[in-house]
PDB file of N, CA, C, O and CB in Angstrom:
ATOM      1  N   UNK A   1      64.666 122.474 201.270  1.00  0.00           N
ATOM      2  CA  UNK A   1      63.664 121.527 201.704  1.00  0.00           C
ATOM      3  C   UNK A   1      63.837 120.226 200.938  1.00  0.00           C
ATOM      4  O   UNK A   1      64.273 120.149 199.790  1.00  0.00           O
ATOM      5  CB  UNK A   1      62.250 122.096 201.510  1.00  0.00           C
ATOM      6  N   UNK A   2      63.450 119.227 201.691  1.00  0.00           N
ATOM      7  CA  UNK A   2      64.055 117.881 201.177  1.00  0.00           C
ATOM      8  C   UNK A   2      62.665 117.116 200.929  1.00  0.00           C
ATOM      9  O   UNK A   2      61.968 117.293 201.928  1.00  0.00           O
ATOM     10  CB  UNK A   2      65.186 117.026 202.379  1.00  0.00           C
ATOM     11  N   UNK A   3      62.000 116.334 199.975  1.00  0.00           N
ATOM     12  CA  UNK A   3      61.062 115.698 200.041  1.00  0.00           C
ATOM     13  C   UNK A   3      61.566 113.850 199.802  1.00  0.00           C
ATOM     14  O   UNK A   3      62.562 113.587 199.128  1.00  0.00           O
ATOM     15  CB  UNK A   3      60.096 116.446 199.011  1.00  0.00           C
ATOM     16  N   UNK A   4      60.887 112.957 200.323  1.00  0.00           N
ATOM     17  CA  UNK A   4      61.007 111.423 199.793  1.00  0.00           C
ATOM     18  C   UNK A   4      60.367 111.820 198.993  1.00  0.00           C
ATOM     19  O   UNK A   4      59.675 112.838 198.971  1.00  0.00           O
ATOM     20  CB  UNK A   4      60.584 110.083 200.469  1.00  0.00           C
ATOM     21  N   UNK A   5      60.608 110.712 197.923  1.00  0.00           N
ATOM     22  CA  UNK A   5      59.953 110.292 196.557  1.00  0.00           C
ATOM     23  C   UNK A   5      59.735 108.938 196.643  1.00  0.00           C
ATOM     24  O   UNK A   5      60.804 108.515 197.084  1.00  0.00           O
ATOM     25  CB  UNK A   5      60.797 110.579 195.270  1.00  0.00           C
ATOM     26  N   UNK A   6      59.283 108.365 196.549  1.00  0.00           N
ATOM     27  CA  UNK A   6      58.943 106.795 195.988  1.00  0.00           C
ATOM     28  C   UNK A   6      58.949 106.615 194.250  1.00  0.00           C
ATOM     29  O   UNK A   6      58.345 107.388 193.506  1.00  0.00           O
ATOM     30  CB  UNK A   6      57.217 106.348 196.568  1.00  0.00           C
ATOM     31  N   UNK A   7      59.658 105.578 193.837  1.00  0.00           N
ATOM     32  CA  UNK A   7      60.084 105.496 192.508  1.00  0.00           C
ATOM     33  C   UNK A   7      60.235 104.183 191.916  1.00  0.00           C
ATOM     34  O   UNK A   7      61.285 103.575 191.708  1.00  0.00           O
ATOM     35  CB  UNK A   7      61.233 106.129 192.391  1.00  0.00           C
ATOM     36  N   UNK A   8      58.660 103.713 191.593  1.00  0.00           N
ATOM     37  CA  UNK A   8      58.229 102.649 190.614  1.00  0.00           C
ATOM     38  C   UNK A   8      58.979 102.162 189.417  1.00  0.00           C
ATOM     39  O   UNK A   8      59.091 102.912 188.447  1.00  0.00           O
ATOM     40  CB  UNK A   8      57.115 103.037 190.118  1.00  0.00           C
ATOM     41  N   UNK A   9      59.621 100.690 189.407  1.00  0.00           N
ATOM     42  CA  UNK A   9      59.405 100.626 187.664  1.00  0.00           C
ATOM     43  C   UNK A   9      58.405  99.378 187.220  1.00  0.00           C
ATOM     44  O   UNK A   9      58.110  98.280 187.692  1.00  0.00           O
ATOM     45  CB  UNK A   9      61.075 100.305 186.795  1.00  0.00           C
ATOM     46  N   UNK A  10      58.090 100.065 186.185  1.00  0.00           N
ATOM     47  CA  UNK A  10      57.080  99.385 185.529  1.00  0.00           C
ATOM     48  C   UNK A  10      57.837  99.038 183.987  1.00  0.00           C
ATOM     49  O   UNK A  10      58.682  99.792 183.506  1.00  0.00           O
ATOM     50  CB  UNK A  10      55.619 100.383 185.486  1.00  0.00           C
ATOM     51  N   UNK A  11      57.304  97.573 183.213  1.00  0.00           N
ATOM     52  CA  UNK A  11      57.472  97.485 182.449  1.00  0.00           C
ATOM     53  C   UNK A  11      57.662  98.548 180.870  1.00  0.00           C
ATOM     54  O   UNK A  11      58.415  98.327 179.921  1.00  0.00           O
ATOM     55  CB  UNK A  11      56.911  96.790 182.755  1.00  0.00           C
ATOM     56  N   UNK A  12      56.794  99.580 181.038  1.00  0.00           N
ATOM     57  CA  UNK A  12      56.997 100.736 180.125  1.00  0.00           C
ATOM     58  C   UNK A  12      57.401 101.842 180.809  1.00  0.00           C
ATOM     59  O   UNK A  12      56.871 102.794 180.236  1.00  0.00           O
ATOM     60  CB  UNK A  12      55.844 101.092 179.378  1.00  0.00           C
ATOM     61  N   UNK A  13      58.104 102.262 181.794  1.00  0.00           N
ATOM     62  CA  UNK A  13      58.111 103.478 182.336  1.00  0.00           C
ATOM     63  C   UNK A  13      58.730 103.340 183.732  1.00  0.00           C
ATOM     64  O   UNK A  13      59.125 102.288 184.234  1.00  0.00           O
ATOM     65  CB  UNK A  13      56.747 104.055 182.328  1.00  0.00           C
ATOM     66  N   UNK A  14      58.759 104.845 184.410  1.00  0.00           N
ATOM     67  CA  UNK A  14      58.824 104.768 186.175  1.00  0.00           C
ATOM     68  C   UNK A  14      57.452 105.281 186.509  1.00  0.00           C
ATOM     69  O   UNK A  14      56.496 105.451 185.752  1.00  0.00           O
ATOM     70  CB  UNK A  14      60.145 105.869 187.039  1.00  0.00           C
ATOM     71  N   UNK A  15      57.559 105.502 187.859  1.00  0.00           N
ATOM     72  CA  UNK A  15      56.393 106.321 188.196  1.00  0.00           C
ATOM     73  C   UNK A  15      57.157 106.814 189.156  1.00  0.00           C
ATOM     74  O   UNK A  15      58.156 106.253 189.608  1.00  0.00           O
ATOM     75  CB  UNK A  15      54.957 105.718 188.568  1.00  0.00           C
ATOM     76  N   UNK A  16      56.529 108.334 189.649  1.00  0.00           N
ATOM     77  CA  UNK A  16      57.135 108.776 191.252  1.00  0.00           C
ATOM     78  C   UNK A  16      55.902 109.512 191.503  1.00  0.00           C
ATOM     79  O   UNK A  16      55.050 109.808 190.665  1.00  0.00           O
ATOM     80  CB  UNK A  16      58.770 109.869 191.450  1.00  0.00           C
ATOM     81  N   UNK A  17      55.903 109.870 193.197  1.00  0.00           N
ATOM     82  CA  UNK A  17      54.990 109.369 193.849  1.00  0.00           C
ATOM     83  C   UNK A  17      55.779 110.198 195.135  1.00  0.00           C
ATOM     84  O   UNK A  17      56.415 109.521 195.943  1.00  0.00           O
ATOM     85  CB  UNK A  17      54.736 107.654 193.734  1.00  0.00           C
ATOM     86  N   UNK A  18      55.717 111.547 195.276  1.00  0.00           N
ATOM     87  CA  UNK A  18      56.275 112.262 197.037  1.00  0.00           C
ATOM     88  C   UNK A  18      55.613 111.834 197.985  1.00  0.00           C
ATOM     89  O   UNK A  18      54.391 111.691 197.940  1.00  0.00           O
ATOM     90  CB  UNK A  18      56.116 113.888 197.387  1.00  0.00           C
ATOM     91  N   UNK A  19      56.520 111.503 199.234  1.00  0.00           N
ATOM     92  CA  UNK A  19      55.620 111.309 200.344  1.00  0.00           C
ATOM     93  C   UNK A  19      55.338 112.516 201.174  1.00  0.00           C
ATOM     94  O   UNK A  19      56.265 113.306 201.351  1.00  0.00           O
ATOM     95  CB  UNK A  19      56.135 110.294 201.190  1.00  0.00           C
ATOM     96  N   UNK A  20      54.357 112.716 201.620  1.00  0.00           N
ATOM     97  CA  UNK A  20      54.180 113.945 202.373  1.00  0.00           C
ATOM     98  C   UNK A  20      53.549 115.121 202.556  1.00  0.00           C
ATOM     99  O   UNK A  20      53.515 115.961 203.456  1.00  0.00           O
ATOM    100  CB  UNK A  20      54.806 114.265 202.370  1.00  0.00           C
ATOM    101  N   UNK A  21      52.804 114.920 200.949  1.00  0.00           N
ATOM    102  CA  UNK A  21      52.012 116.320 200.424  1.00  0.00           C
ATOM    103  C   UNK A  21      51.030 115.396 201.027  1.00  0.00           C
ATOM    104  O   UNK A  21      51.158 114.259 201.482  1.00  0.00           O
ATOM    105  CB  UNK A  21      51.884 117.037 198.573  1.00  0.00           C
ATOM    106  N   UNK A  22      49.863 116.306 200.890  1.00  0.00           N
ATOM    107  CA  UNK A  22      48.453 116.492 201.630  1.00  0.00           C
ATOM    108  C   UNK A  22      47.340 115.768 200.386  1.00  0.00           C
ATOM    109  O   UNK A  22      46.286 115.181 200.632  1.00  0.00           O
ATOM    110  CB  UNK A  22      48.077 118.492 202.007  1.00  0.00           C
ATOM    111  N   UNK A  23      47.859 115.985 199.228  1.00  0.00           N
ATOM    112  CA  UNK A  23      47.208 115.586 197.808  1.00  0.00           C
ATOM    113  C   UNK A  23      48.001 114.398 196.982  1.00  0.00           C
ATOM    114  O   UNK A  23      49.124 114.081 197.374  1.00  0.00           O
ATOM    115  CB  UNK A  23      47.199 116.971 196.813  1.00  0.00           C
ATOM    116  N   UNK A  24      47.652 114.007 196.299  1.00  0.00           N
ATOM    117  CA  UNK A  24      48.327 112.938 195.471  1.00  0.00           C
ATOM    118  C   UNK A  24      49.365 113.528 194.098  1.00  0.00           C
ATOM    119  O   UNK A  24      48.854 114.144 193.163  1.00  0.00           O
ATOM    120  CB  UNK A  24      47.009 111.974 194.866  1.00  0.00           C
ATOM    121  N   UNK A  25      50.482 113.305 194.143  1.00  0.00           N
ATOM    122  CA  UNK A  25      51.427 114.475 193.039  1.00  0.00           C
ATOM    123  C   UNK A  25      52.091 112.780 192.802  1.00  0.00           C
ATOM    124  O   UNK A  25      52.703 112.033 193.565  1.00  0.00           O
ATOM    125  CB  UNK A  25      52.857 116.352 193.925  1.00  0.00           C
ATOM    126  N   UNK A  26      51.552 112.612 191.142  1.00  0.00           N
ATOM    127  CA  UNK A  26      52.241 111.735 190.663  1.00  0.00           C
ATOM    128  C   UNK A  26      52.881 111.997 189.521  1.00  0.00           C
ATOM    129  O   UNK A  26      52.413 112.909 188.840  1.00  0.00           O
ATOM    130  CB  UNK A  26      51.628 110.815 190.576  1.00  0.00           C
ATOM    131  N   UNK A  27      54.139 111.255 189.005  1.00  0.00           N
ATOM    132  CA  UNK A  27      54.944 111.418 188.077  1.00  0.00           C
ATOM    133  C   UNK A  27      55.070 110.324 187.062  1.00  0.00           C
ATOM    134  O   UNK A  27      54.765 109.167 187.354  1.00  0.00           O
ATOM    135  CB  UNK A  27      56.022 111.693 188.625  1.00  0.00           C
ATOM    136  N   UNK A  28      55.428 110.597 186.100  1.00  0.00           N
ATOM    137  CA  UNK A  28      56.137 109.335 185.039  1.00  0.00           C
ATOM    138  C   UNK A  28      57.314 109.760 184.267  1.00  0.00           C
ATOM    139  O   UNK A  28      57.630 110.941 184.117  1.00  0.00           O
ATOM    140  CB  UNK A  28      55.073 108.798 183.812  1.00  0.00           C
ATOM    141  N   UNK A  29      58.027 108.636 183.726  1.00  0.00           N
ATOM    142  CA  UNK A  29      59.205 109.305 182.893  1.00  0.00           C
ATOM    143  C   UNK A  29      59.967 107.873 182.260  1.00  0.00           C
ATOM    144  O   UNK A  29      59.941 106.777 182.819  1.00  0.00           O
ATOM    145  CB  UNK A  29      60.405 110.393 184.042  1.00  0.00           C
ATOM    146  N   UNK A  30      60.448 108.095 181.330  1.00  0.00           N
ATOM    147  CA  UNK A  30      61.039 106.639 180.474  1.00  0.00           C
ATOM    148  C   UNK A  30      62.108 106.236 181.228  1.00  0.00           C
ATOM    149  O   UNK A  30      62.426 105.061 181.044  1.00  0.00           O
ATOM    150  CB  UNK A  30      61.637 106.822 178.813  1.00  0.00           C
ATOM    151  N   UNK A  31      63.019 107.095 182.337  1.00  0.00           N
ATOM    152  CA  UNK A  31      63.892 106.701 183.059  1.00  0.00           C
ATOM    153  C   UNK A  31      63.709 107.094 184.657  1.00  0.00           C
ATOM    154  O   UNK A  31      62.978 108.050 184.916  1.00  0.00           O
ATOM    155  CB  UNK A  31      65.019 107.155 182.447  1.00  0.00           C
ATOM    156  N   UNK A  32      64.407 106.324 185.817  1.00  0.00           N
ATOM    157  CA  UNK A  32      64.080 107.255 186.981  1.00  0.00           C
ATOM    158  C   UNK A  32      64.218 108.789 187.107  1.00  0.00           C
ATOM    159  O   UNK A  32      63.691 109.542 187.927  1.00  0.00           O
ATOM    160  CB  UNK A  32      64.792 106.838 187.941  1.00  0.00           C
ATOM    161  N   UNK A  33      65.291 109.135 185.805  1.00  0.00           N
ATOM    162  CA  UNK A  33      65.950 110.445 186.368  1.00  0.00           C
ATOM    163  C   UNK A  33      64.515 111.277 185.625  1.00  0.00           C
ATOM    164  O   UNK A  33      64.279 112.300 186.269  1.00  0.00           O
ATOM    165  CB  UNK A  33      67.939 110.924 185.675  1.00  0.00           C
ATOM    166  N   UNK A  34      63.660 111.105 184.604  1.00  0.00           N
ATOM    167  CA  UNK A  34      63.173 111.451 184.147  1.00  0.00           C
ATOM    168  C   UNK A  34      61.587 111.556 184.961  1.00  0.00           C
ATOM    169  O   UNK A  34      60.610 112.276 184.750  1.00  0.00           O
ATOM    170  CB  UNK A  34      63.562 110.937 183.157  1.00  0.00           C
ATOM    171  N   UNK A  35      61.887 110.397 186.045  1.00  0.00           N
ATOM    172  CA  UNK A  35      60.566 110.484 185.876  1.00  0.00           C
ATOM    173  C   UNK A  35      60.760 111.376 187.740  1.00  0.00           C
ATOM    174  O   UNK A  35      59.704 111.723 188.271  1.00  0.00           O
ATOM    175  CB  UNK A  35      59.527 108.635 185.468  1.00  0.00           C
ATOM    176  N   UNK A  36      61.762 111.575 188.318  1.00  0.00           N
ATOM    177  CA  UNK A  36      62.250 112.280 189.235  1.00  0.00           C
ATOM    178  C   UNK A  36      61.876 113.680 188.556  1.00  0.00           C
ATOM    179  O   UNK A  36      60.858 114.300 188.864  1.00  0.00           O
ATOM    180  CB  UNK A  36      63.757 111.930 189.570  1.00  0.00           C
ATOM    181  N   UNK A  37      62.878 114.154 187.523  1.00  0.00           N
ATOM    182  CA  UNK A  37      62.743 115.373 187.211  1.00  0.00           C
ATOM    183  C   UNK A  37      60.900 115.766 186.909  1.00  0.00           C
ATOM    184  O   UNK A  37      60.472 116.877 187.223  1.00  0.00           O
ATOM    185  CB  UNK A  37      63.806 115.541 185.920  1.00  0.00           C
ATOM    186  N   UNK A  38      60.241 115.006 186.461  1.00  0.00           N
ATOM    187  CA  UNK A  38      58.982 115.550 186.410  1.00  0.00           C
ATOM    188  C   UNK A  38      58.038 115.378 187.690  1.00  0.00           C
ATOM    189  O   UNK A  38      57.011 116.038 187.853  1.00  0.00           O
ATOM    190  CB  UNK A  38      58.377 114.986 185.263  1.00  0.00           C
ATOM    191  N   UNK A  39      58.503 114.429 188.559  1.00  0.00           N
ATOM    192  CA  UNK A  39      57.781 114.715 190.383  1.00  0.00           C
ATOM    193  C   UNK A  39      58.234 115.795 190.724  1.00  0.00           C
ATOM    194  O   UNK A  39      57.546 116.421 191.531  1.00  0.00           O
ATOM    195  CB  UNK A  39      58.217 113.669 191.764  1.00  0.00           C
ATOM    196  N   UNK A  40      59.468 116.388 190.281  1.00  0.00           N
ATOM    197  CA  UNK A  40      59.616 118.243 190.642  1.00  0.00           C
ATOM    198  C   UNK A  40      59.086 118.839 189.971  1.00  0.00           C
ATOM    199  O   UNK A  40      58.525 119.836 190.426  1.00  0.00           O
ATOM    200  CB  UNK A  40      60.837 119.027 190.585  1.00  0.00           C
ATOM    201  N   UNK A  41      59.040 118.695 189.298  1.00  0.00           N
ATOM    202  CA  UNK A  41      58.454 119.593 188.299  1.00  0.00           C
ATOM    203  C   UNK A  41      56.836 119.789 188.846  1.00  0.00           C
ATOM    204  O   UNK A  41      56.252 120.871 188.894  1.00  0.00           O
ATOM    205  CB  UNK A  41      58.595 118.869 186.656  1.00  0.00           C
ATOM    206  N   UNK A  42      56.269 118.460 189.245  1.00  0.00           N
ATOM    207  CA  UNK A  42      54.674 118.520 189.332  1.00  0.00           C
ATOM    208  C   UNK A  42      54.647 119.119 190.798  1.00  0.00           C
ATOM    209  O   UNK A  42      53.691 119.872 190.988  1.00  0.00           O
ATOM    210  CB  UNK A  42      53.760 116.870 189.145  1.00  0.00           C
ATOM    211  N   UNK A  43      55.546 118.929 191.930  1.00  0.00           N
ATOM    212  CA  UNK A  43      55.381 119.905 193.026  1.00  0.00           C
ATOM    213  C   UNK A  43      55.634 120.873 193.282  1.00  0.00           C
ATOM    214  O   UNK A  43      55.107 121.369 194.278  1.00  0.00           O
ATOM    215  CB  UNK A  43      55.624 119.748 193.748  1.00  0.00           C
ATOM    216  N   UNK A  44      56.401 121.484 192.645  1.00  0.00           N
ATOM    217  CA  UNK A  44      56.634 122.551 192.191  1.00  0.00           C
ATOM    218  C   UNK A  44      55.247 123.623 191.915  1.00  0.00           C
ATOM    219  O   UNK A  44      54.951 124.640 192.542  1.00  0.00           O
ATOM    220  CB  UNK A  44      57.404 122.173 191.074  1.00  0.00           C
ATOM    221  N   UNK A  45      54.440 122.890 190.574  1.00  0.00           N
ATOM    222  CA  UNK A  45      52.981 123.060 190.332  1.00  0.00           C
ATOM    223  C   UNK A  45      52.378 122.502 191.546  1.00  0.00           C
ATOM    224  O   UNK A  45      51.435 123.251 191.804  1.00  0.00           O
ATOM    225  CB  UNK A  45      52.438 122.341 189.004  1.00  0.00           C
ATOM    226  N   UNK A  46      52.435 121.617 192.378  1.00  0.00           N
ATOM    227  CA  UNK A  46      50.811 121.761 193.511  1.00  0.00           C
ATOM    228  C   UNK A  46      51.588 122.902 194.235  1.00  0.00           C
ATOM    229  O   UNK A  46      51.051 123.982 194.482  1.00  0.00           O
ATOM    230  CB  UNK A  46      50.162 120.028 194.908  1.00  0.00           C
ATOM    231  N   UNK A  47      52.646 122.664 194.504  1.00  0.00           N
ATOM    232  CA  UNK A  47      52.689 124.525 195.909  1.00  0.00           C
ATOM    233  C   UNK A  47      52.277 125.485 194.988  1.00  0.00           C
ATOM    234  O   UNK A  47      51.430 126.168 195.564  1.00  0.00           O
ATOM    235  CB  UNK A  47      54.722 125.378 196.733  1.00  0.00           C
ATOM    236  N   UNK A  48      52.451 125.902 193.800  1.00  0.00           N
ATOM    237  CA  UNK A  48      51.586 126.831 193.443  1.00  0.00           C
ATOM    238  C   UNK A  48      50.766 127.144 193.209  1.00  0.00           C
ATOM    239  O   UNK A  48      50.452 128.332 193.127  1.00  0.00           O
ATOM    240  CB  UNK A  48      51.600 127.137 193.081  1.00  0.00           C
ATOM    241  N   UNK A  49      49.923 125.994 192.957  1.00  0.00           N
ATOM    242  CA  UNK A  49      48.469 125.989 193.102  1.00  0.00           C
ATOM    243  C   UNK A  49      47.807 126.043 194.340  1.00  0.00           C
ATOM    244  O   UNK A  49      46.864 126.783 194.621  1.00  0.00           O
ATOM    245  CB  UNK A  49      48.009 124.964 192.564  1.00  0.00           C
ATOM    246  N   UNK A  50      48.403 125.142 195.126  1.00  0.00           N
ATOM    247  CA  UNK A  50      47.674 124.841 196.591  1.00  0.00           C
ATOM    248  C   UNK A  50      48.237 125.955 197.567  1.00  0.00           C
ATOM    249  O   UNK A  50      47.509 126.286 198.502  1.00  0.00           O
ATOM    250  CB  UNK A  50      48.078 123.171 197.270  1.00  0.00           C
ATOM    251  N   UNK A  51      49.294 126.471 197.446  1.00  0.00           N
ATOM    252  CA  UNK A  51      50.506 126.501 198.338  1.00  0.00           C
ATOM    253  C   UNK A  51      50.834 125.949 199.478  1.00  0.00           C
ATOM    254  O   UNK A  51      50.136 125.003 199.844  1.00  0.00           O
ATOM    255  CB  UNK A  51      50.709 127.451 198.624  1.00  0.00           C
ATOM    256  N   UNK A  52      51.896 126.352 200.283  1.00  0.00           N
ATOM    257  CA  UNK A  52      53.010 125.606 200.876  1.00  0.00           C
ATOM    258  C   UNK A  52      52.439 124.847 202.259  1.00  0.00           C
ATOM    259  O   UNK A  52      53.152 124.181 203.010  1.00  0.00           O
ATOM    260  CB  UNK A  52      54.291 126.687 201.205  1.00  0.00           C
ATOM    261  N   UNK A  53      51.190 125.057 202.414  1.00  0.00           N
ATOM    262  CA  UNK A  53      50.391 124.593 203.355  1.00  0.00           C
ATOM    263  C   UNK A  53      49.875 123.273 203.359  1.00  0.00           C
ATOM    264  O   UNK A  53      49.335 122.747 204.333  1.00  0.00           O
ATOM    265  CB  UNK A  53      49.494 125.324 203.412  1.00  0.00           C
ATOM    266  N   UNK A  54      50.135 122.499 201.725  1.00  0.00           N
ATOM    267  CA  UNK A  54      50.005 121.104 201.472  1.00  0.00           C
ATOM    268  C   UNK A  54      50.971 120.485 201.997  1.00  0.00           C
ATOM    269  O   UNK A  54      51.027 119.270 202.189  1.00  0.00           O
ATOM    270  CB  UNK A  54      49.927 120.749 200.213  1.00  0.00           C
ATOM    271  N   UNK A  55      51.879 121.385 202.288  1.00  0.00           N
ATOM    272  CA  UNK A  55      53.635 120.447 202.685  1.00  0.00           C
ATOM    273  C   UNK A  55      53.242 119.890 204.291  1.00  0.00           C
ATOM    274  O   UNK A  55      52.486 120.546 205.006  1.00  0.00           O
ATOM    275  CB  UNK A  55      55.595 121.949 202.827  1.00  0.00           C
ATOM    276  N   UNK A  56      53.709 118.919 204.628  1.00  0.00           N
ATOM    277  CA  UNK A  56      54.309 118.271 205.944  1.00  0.00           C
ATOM    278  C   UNK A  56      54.406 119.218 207.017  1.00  0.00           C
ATOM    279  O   UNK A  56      55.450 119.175 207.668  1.00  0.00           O
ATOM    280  CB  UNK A  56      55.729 117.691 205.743  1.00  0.00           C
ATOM    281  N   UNK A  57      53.579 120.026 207.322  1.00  0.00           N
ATOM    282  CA  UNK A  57      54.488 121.297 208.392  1.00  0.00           C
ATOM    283  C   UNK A  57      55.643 120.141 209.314  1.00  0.00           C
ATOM    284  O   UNK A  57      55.649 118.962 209.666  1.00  0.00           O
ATOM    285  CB  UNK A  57      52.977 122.411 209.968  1.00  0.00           C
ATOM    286  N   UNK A  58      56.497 121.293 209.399  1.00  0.00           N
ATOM    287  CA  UNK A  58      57.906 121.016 209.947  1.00  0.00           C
ATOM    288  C   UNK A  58      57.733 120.287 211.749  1.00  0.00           C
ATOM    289  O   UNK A  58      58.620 119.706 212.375  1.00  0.00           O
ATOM    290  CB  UNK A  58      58.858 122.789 209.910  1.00  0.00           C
ATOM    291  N   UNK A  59      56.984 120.440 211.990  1.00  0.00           N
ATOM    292  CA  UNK A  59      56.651 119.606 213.428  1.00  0.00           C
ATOM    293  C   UNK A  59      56.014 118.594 213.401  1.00  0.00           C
ATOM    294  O   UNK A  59      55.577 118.175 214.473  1.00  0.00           O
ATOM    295  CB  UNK A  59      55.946 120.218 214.372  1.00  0.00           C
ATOM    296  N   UNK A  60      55.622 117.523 211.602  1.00  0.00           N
ATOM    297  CA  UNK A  60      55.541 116.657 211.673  1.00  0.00           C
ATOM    298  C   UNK A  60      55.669 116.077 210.567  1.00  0.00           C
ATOM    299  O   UNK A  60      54.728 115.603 209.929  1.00  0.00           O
ATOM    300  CB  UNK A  60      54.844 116.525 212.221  1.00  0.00           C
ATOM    301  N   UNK A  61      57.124 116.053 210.153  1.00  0.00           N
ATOM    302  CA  UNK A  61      57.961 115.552 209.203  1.00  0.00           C
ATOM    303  C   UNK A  61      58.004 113.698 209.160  1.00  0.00           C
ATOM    304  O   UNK A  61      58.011 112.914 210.109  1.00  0.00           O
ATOM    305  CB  UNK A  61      59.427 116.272 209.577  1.00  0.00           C
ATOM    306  N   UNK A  62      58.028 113.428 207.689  1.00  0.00           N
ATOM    307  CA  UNK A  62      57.931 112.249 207.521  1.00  0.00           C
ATOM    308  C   UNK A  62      59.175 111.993 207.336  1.00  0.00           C
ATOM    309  O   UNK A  62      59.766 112.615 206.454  1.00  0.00           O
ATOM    310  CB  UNK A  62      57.100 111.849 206.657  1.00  0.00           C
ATOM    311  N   UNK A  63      60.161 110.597 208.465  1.00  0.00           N
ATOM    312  CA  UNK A  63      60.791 110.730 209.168  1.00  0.00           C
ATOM    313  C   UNK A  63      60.801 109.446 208.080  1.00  0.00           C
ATOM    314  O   UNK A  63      60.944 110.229 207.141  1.00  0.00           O
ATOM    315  CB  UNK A  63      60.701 111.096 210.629  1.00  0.00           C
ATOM    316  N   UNK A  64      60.776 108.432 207.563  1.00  0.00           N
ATOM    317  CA  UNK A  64      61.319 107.326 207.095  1.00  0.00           C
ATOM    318  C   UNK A  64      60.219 106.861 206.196  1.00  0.00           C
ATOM    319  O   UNK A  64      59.132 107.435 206.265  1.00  0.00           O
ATOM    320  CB  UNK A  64      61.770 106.364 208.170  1.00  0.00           C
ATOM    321  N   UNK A  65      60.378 106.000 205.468  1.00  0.00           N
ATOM    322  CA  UNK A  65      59.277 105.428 203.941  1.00  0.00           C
ATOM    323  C   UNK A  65      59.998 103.913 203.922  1.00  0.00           C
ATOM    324  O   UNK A  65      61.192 103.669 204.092  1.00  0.00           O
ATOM    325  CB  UNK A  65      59.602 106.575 201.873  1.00  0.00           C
ATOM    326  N   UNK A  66      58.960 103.019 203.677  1.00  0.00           N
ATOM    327  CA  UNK A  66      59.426 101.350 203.400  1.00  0.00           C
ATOM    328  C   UNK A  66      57.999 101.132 202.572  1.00  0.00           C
ATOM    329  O   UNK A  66      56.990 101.767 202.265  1.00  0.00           O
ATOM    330  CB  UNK A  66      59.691 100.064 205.137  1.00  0.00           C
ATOM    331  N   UNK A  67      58.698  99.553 202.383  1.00  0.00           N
ATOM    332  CA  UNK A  67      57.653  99.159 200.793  1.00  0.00           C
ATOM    333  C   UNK A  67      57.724  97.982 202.257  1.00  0.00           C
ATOM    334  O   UNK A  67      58.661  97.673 202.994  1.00  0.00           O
ATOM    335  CB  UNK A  67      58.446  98.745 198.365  1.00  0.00           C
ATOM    336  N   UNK A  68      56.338  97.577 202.222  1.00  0.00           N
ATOM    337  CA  UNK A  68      55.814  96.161 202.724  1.00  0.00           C
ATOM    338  C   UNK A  68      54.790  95.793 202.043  1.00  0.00           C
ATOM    339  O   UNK A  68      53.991  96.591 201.554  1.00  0.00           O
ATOM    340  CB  UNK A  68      55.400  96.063 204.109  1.00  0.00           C
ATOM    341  N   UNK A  69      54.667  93.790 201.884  1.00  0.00           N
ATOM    342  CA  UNK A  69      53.964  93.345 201.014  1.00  0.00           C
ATOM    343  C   UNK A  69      53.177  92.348 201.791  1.00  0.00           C
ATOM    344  O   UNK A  69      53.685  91.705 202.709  1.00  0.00           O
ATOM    345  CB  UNK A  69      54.697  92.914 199.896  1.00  0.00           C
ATOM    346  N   UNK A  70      51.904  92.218 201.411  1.00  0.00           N
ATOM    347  CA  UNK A  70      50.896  91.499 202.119  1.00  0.00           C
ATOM    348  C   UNK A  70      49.847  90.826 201.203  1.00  0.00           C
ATOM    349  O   UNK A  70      49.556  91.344 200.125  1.00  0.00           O
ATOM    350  CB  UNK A  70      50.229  92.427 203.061  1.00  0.00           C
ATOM    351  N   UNK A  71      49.325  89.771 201.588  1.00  0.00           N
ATOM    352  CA  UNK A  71      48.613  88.734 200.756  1.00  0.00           C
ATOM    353  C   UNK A  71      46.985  89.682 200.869  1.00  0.00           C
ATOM    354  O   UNK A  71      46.540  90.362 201.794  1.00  0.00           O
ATOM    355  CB  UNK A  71      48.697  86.797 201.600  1.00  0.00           C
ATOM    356  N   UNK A  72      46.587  89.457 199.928  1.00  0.00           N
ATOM    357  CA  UNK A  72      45.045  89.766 199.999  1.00  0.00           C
ATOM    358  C   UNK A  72      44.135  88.702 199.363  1.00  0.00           C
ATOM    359  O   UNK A  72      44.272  88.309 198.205  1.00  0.00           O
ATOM    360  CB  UNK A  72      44.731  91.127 199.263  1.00  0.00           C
ATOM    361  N   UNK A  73      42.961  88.162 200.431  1.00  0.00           N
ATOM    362  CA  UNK A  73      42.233  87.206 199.619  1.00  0.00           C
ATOM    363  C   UNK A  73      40.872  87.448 198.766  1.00  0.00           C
ATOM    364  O   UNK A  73      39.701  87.541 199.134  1.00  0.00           O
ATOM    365  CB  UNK A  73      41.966  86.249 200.480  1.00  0.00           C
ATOM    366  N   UNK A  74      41.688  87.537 197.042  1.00  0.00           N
ATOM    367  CA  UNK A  74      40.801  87.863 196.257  1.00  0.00           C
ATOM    368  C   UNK A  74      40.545  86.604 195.210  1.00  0.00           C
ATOM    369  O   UNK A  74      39.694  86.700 194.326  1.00  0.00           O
ATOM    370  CB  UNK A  74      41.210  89.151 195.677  1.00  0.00           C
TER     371      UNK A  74
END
């Protein structure tokens, strides 16, 4: 099974961020690979907590991920 990840950098860190679970499964790590290895690590932990029923069922798979940016007037 294949999941997207989305993978932040931030001035101190990454962040990751799966697309597709049902709940919010976020990660950090001092490098991408680090902060990859601990978004497995943390879904790993929600299917076992939640189980596999948080996942995407297979008849409606998330098919592509993009970053778009938009003005907000604050």
């Amino acid at each position: 099974m294949y999941v997207k990840i989305i993978i932040e950098q931030y001035p101190d860190g990454f962040v990751a961020c799966p697309v597709g679970l049902r709940r919010i499964v976020v990660a950090e790590g001092d490098t991408r690979e680090g902060a990859l290895a601990d978004v497995k690590s943390a879904i790993d932990f929600h299917i076992e907590t939640f189980g596999p029923s948080e996942l995407n069922p297979d008849d409606d798979p998330v098919l592509d991920v993009f970053v778009a940016e938009t003005s907000l007037a604050i």
